[in-house]
C-alpha positions in Angstrom: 7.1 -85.7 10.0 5.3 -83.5 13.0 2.7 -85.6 12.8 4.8 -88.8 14.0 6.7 -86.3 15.8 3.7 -85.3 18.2 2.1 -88.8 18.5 5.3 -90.3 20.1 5.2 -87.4 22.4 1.7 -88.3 23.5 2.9 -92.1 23.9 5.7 -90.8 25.6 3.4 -88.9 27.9 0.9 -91.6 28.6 3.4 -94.1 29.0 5.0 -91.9 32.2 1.1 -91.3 33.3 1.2 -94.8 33.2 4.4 -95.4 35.2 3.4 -92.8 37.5 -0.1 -94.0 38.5 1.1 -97.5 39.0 3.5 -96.5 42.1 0.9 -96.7 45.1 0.4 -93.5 47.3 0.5 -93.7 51.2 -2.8 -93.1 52.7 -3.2 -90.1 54.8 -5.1 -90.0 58.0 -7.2 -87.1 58.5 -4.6 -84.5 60.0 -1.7 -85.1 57.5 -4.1 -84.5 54.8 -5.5 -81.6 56.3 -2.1 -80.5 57.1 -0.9 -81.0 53.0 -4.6 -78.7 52.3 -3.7 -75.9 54.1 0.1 -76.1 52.8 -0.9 -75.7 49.3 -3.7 -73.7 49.9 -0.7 -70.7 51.6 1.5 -71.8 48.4 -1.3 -70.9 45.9 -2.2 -68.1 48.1 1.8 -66.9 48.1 1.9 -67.2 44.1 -1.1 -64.8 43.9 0.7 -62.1 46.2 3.7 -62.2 44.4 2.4 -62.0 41.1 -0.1 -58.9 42.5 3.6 -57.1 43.7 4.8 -57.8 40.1 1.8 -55.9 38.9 1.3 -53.5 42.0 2.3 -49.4 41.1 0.4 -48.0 44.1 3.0 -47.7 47.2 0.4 -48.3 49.9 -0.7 -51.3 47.9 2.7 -52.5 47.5 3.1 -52.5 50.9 0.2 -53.6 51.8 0.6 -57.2 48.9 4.7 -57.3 51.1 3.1 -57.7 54.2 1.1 -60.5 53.7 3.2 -62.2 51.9 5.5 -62.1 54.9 2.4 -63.5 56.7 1.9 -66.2 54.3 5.8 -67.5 54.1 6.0 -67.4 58.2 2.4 -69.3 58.0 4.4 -72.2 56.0 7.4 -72.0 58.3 5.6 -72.8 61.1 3.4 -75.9 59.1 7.5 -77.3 58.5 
C-alpha cells in the first residue's frame, strides 16, 4: 500500500514538472537579469545572517550579524 502510495506521488510530481515547464518564461535582457542575480544573491545572503543571529551568543557578534542585516534588507529596498 506505500508502495502505490509513493509512486502516485512521484506521477503527481512529474506531472506538475511537466505542467510547469510547458508555460514559457519571458526572456530577460541583460539588466533585468542582472538585476533578479543580485536580488537573490542579498535574499540568500539575508537567510545566512539571520540564521547566524539565531545561533549568535557573543553580544558584539550579535550586533555585529544585526547590522548587516539592516544593510542587506535596505540593499533590497532600494532594488524594489
Amino acid at each position: 500500500m506505500a508502495r502505490g502510495w509513493e509512486s502516485k506521488s512521484v506521477e503527481a510530481q512529474q506531472a506538475e514538472a511537466a505542467e510547469v515547464t510547458k508555460t514559457p518564461r519571458r526572456k530577460l535582457n541583460a539588466e533585468e537579469a542582472r538585476r533578479l542575480r543580485e536580488r537573490e544573491n542579498l535574499r540568500l545572503a539575508r537567510q545566512r545572517v539571520l540564521q547566524q543571529i539565531e545561533k549568535s551568543t557573543h553580544p558584539l557578534h550579535r550586533k555585529l550579524l544585526e547590522d548587516a542585516l539592516a544593510d542587506l534588507e535596505g540593499k533590497l529596498r532600494a532594488l524594489e
